[in-house]
C-alpha positions in Angstrom: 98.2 -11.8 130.5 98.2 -9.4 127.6 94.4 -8.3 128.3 95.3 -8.0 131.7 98.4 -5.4 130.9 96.3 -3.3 128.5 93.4 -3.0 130.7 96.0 -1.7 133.6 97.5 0.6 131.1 94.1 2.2 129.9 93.3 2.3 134.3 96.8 4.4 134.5 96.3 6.3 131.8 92.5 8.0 132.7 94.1 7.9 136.2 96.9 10.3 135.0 94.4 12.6 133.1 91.9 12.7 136.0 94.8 14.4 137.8 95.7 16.7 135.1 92.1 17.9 134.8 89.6 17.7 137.6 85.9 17.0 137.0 87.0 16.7 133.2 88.1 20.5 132.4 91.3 21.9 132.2 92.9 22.6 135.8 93.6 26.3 135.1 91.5 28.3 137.3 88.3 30.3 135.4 88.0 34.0 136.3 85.5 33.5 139.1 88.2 30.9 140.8 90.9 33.5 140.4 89.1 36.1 142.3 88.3 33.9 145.0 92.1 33.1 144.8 93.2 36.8 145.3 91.0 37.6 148.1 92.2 33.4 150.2 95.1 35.3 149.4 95.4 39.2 150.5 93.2 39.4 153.7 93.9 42.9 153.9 92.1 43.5 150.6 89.1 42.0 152.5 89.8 44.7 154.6 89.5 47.1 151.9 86.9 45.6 150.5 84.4 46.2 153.5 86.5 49.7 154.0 84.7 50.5 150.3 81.6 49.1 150.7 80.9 51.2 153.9 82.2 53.9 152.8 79.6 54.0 149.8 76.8 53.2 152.3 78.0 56.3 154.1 78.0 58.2 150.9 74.8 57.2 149.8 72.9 57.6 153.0 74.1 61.5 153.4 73.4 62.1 149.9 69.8 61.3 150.4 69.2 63.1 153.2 66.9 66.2 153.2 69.5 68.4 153.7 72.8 66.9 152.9 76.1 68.1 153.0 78.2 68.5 150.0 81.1 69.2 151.6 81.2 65.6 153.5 79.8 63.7 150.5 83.3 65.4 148.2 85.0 63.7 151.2 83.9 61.0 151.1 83.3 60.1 148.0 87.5 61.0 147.5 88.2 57.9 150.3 85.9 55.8 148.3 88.3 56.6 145.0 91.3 56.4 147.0 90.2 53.0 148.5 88.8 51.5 145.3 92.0 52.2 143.3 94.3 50.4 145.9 92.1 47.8 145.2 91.8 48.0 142.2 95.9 48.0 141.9 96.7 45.4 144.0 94.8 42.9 142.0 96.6 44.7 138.5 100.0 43.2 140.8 98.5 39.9 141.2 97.4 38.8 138.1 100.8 40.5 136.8 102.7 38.3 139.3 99.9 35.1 138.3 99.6 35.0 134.8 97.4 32.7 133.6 97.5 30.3 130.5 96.2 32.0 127.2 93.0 30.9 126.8 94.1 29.5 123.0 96.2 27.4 124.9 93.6 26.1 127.6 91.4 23.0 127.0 87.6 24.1 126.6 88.3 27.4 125.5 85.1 28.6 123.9 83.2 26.6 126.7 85.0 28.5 129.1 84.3 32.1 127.2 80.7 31.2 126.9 80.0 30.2 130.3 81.5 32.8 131.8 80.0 35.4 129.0 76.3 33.8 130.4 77.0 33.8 134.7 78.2 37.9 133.9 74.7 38.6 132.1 72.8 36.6 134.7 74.2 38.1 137.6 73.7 42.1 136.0 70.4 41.1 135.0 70.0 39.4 139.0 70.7 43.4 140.1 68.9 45.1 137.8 72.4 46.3 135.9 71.4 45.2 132.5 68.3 45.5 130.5 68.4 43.4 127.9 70.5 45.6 125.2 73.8 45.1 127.4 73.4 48.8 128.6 73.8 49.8 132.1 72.6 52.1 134.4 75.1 55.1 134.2 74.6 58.7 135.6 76.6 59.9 132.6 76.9 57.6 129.7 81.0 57.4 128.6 81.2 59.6 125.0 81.9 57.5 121.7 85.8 59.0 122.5 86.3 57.9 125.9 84.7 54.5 125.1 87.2 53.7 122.0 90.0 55.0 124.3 89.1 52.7 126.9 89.0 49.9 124.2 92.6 50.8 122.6 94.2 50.7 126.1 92.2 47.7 127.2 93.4 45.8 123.8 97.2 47.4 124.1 96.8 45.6 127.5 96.3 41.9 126.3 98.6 42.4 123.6 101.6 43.0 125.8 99.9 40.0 128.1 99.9 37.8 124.9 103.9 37.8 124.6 105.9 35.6 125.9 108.0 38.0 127.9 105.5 41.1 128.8 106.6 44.1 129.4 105.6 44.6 133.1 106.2 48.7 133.4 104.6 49.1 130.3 101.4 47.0 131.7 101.8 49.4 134.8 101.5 52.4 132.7 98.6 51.0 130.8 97.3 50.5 133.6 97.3 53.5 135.2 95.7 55.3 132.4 93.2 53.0 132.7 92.0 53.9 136.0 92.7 57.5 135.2 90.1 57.2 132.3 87.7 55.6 134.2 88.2 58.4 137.2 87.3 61.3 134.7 84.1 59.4 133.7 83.1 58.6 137.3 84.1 62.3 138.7 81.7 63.6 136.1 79.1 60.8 137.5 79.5 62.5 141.1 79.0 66.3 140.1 75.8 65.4 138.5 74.7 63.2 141.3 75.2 66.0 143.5 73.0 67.9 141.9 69.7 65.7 142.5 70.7 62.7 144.8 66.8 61.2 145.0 67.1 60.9 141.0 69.8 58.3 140.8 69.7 56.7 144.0 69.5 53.1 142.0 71.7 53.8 139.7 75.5 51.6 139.4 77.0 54.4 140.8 76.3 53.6 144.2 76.7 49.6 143.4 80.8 50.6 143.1 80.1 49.6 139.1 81.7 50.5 136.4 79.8 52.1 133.4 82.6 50.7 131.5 
């Protein structure tokens, strides 16, 4: 009868942690899960989505035209930015609304980091992003400034994320200079596409990448 009770109780008990974590892995969703999550979520970001994506199709395609025009490539390239940042902030709201557990705190950790660290190098290498050195292709690398400023507000970021109680407007404002950063660099990316089109037609400027 004893035997009987412990075997039921060893049953229960890998029953219990099967629910806790599915497939054996902590039941927080990875980053690839989360962004799945946001767009099951905000359909009208789909929307956005396909808005962008068309729009630098349009882009593209007049740029490399024999003759194009300038003046509707500034347009549209300023949609593009307008579209991409209400993307880009509606998923800041998200995640701020959807924190996730701290990844010190998560089971599998440094599985989790490494697996992650190796499908983001596979897919750049899939579309030709990343050569091997972990370089990719911009129009007009960031300078040694602008990259460390990026870095300072990027770390300022999880910093605040790390606390128990974050400081939401100060995330926002983070945030914003963020994107503003990343504007200047990409602005500067646009005026010297203009000037030769043909030249950087394969470049991540087109792919709606980031140089950093």
């Amino acid at each position: 009868m004893k035997k009987i009770l412990v075997t039921l109780m060893f049953v229960l008990l890998c029953v219990g942690v099967a629910f806790a974590a599915p497939n054996g892995k902590n039941s927080e969703p990875n980053r690839n899960e989360r962004k799945q999550e946001f767009s099951k979520n905000n359909p009208e970001i789909r929307d956005k989505m396909r808005e962008a994506k068309q729009l630098r199709y349009e882009l593209k395609s007049e740029l490399l035209k024999e003759k194009p025009d300038n003046a509707k490539a500034v347009t549209l390239y300023d949609k593009l930015s307008k579209v991409e940042k209400e993307i880009s902030d509606k998923r800041f709201e998200y995640n701020l609304k959807n924190r996730k557990t701290p990844c010190r705190e998560r089971r599998n950790c440094n599985e989790e980091k490494k697996g992650s660290q190796q499908k983001n190098r596979q897919m750049k290498q899939k579309n030709g992003r990343d050569r091997g050195d972990g370089e990719f292709r911009c129009v007009v690398p960031p300078t040694e400034k602008e990259i460390n400023e990026i870095k300072e507000l990027r770390e300022e970021m999880r910093t605040e994320r790390k606390k128990e109680t974050p400081d939401e407007n100060k995330l926002r404002e983070l945030h914003e200079k963020l994107q503003a950063q990343r504007r200047v660099i990409k602005d500067r990316e646009f005026k010297e596409i203009l000037k030769n089109p043909h030249k950087y037609q394969d470049s991540d400027f087109f792919c709606g990448r980031k140089c950093r």
